[in-house]
Structures are given as structure tokens and as C-alpha cells.
C-alpha positions as CSV (number, residue, x, y, z in Angstrom):
1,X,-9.8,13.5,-16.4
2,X,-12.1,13.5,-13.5
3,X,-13.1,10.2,-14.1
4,X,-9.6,8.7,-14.3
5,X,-9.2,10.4,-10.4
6,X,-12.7,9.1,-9.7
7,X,-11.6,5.7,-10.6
8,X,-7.8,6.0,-8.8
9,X,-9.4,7.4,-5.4
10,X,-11.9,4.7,-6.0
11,X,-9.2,1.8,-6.2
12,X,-7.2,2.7,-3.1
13,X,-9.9,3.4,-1.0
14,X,-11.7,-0.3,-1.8
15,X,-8.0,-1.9,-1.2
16,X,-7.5,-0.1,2.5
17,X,-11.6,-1.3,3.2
18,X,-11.1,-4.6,2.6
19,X,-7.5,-5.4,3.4
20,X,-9.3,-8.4,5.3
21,X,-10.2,-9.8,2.3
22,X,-7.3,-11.5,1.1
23,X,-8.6,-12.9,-1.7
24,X,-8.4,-9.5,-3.4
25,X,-4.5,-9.2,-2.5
26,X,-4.6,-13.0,-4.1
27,X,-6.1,-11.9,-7.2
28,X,-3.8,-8.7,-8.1
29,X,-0.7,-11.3,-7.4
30,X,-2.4,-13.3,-9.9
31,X,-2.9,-10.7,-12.3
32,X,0.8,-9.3,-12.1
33,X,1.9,-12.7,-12.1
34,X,5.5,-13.4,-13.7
35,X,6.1,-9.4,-13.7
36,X,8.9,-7.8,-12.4
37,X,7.2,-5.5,-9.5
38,X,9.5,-2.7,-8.5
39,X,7.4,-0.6,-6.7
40,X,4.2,-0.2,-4.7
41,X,2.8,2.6,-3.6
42,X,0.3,2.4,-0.3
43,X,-1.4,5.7,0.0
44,X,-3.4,6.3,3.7
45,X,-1.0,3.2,5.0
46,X,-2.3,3.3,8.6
47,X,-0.6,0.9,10.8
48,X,1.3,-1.3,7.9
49,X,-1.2,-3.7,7.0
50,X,-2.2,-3.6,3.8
51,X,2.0,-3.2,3.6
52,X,2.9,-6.8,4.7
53,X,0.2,-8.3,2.7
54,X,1.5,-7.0,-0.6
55,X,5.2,-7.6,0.9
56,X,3.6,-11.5,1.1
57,X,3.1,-11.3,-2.2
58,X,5.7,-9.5,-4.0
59,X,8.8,-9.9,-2.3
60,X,11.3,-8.0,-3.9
61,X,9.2,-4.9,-4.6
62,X,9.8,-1.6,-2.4
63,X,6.7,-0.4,-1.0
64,X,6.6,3.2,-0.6
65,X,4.0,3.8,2.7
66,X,2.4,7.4,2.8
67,X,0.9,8.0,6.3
68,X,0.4,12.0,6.9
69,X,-1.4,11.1,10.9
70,X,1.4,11.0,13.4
71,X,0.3,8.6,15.7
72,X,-0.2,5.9,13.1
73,X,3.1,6.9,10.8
74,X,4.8,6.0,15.0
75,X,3.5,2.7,14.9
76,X,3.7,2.6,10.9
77,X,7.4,3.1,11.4
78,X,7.8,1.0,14.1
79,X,6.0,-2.4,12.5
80,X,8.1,-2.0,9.7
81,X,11.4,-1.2,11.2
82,X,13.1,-4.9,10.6
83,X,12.2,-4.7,6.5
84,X,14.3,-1.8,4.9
85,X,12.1,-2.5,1.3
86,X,9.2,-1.0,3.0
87,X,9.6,2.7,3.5
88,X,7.1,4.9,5.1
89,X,7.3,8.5,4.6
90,X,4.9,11.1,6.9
91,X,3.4,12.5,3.5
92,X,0.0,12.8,2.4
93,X,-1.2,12.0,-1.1
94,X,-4.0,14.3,-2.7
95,X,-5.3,13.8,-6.2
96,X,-7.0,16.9,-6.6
């Protein structure tokens, strides 16, 4: 069990340190290609950006944004204001 939270905290910490690398956001749309995608989950979602490059991706999925800082769940809330499929929520997410 511990390694199965190892490898989770793992996964979304490498995808919010290298949101800059695109080719990674590329690669999981490659992988889930011709799938249905309902639902994405962005744990520690900042300002939105790792947000609008999975909303570039999958389009119709709702992407549930977990920010539990103030300050960056303002501007979280404010960048995605105009796309009601993103939804951020003042919440933090602990694995333990």
C-alpha cells in the first residue's frame, strides 16, 4: 500500500514540476486517446495552469481544481471564471 501512495504522490507532483514541458501533457493525450475522459482531478492546482493544458487536451472532461492556499485559489478562481467545466474547490488533498 505504501508504495501505490509513493507512486500517486510521485505522479502529481512530476506533472505540477514540469507543466512546461508539454510534451508530457502530449503524451497522456496520446495514451487516453479515443477514451471518453469525464473527469480530471488537479491536486495542488496553483494558478490554473496545469488546468488549461489538460482542458487543451480533453475538452469535454470536467476538471476538478483542489487549491487549499487562498491567495492562489483567488486567482485560481478568477482564471477560470469564463469555463464552467473547470471547477476549483478551496480543499486540500492528503494521501496519508
Amino acid at each position: 500500500m505504501r508504495t501505490i501512495k509513493k507512486l500517486i504522490s510521485d505522479f502529481f507532483l512530476d506533472i505540477h514540476n514540469a507543466y512546461e514541458n508539454k510534451a508530457m501533457f502530449d503524451a497522456q493525450s496520446k495514451l487516453l486517446s479515443g477514451r471518453n475522459v469525464e473527469c480530471i482531478i488537479d491536486a495542488g492546482a496553483f494558478e490554473g495552469v496545469v488546468a488549461f493544458e489538460y482542458r487543451k487536451r480533453f475538452r469535454e472532461a470536467t476538471i476538478y481544481c483542489f487549491e487549499p492556499f487562498e491567495e492562489a485559489y483567488c486567482v485560481l478562481t478568477e482564471n477560470t471564471k469564463d469555463d464552467p467545466l473547470i471547477k476549483p474547490l478551496k480543499l486540500l488533498v492528503n494521501i496519508k
